[in-house]
C-alpha positions in Angstrom: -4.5 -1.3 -18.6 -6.9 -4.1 -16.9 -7.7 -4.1 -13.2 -8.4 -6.9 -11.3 -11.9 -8.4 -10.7 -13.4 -6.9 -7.5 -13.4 -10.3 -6.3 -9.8 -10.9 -6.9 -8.9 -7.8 -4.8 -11.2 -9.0 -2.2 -9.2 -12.3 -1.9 -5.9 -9.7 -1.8 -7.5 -8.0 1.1 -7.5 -11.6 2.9 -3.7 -11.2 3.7 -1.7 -8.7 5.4 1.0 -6.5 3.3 3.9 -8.7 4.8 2.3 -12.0 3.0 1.9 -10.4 0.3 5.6 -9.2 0.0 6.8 -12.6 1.2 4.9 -14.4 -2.3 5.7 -11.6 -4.4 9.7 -12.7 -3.9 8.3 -16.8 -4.6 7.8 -15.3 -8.0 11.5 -13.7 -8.5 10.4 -11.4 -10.5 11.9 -8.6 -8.9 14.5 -7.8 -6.3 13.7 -8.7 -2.5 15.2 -5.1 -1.5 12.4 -3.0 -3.6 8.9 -2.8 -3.9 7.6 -1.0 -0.7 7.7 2.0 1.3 10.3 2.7 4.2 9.1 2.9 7.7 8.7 6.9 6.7 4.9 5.9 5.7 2.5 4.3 8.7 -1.0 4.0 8.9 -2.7 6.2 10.5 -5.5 4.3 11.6 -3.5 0.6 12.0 -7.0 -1.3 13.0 -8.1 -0.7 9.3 -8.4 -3.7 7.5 -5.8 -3.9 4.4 -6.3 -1.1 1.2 -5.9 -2.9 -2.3 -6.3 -0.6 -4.8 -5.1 1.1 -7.8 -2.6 4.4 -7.7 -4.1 7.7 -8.3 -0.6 10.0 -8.5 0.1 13.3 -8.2 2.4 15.6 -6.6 2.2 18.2 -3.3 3.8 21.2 -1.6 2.6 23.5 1.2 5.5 25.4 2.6 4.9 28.2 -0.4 1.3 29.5 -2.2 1.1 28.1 -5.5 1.6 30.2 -8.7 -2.1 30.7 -9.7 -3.1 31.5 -6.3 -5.9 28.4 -6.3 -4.8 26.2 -3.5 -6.9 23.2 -4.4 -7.0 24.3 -8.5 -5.5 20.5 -9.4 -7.7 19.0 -7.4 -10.9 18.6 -10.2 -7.7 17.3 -12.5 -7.3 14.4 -10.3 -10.8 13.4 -9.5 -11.0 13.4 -13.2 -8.1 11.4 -13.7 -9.7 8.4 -11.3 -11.4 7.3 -14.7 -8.1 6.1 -16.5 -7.2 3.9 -13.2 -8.0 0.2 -13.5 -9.8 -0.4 -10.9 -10.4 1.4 -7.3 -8.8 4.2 -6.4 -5.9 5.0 -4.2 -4.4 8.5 -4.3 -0.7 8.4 -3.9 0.4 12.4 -2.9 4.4 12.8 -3.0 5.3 15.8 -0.8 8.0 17.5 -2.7 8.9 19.7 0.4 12.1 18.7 2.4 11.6 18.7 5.4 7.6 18.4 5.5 5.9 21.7 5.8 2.3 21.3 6.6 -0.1 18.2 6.3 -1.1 16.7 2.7 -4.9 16.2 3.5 -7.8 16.5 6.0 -11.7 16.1 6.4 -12.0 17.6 3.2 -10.4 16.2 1.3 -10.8 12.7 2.0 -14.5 13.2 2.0 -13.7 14.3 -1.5 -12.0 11.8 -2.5 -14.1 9.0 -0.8 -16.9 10.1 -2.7 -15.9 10.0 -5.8 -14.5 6.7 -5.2 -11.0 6.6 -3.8 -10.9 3.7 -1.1 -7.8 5.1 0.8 -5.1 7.6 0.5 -1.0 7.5 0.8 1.2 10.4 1.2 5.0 11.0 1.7 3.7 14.4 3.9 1.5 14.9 7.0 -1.7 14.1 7.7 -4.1 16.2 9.8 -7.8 15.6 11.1 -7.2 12.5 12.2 -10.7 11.6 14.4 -12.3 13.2 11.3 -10.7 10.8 8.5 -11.2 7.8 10.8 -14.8 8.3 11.4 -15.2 8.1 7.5 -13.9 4.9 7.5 -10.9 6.2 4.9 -7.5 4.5 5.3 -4.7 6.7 5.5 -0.9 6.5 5.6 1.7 8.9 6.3 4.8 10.4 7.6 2.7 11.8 10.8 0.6 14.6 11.7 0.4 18.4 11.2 -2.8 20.3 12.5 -2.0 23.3 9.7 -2.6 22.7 6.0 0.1 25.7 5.4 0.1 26.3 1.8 -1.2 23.1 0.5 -1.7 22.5 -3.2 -1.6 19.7 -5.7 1.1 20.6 -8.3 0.9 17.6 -10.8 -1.3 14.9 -11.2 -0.9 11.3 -13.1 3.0 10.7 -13.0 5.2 8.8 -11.2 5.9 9.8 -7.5 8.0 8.6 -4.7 6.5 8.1 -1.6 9.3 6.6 1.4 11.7 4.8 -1.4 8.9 3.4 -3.4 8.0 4.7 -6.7 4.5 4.2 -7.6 3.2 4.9 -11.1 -0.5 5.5 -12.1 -2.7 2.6 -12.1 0.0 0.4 -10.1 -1.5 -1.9 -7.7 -0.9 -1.3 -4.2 -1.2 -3.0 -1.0 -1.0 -1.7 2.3 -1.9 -2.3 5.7 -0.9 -1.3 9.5 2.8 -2.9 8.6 3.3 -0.8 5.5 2.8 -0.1 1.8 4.4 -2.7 -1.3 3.5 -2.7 -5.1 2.5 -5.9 -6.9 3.7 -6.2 -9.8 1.3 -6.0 -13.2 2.8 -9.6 -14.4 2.0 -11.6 -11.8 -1.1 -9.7 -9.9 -3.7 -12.1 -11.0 -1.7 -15.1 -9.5 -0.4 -13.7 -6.0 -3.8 -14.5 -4.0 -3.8 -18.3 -5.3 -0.3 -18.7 -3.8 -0.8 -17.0 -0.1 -2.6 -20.1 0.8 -0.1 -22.2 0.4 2.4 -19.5 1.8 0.9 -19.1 5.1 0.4 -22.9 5.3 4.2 -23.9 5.1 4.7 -21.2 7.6 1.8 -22.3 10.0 4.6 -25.8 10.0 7.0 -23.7 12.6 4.2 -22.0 14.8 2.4 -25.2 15.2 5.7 -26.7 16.6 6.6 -23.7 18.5 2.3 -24.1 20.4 2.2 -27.2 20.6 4.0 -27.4 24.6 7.1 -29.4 24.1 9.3 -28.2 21.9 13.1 -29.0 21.7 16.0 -27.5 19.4 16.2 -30.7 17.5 12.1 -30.9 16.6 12.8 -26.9 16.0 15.3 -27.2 13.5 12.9 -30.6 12.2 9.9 -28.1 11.7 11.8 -25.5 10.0 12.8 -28.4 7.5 10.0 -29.3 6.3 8.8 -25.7 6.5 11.5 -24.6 3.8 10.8 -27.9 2.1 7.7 -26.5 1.5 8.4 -23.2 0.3 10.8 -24.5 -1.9 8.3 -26.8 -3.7 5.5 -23.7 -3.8 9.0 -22.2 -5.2 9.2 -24.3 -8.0 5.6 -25.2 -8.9 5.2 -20.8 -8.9 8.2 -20.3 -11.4 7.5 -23.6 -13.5 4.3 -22.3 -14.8 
């Protein structure tokens, strides 16, 4: 599997998760109703910039010791599996404890992962050291907070997870941001970035109008027009290719 140029995920990190998710259905090449987390997962630290990266999975429980006694024993497995991902790293932790026991990571382990390369982590658990994790600049996303760690341990690594509705397998590219968490799709990853332009342009059509200090229903409905007129020709130009 290829990853992205650095510079293509930097023009990626340009748009906001809901831009993103708006040209990925331009494409039709999935259904609107999947490809991103339910409001479950929120960043922790909303004033980060978005995290484009590629999926480093694996699998979590606290609310019981694990069976070789080693709490973080899988840990060295997954830093180890960061070499067979694409491109940047993004650990994706599914908490397999219902309800949530105790939090997912911490100072530690972020650290960790930080520096051996992960540029943000994403868990269907808790999250704990908060002030910690922010000060290290490491985006985070979660289900909330839990000061203990309980029994924490990594079970699996490299396999598909489910974190809030959202499966994510390894090496998947993932966007996310302070409105939430979506998966772009391998076929059409290198083209997304060259149609947000255009996206945000036919949209800019409607909130020009609605600044611009006189406004009426009928020049509403006549923005909106020409708005859809010009999604619809993105529409076609995308999916004629």
């Amino acid at each position: 599997m290829n990853g992205l140029p650095e510079k293509e995920l930097d023009r990626l990190r340009k748009y906001d998760t809901p831009t993103i998710c708006n040209v990925i259905e331009v494409f039709d090449v999935q259904p609107r109703n999947v490809g991103y987390a339910n409001e479950t997962i929120k960043a922790c630290f909303p004033e980060m910039p978005p995290t484009v990266g590629y999926a480093s999975t694996a699998t979590w429980r606290s609310d019981a010791p694990p069976t070789d006694g080693i709490a973080y024993g899988s840990m060295g497995d997954q830093l180890e599996a960061f070499s067979s991902i694409p491109g940047p790293p993004v650990v994706v932790l599914q908490d397999l404890d219902e309800p949530t026991s105790a939090a997912s990571f911490g100072e530690v382990m972020c650290t960790t992962y930080k520096t051996f390369g992960a540029i943000g982590l994403i868990t269907s658990g808790a999250a704990r050291d908060l002030d910690q994790v922010r000060e290290i600049g490491f985006p985070a996303f979660s289900n909330g907070a839990i000061a203990s760690h309980g029994y924490g341990h990594i079970v699996d690594v490299h396999l598909p997870v489910h974190i809030g509705g959202l499966p994510v397998r390894p090496g998947e590219l993932i966007h996310a941001d302070c409105n939430g968490v979506a998966t772009i799709p391998d076929s059409i990853a290198d083209q997304v970035a060259d149609v947000c332009d255009d996206y945000v342009a036919a949209e800019q059509i409607i909130l020009d109008y609605l600044n611009s200090g006189n406004i009426t229903t009928e020049g509403f409905n006549d923005a909106r027009k020409a708005c859809l007129a010009e999604l619809n020709a993105l529409t076609d130009r995308v999916q004629s290719r």
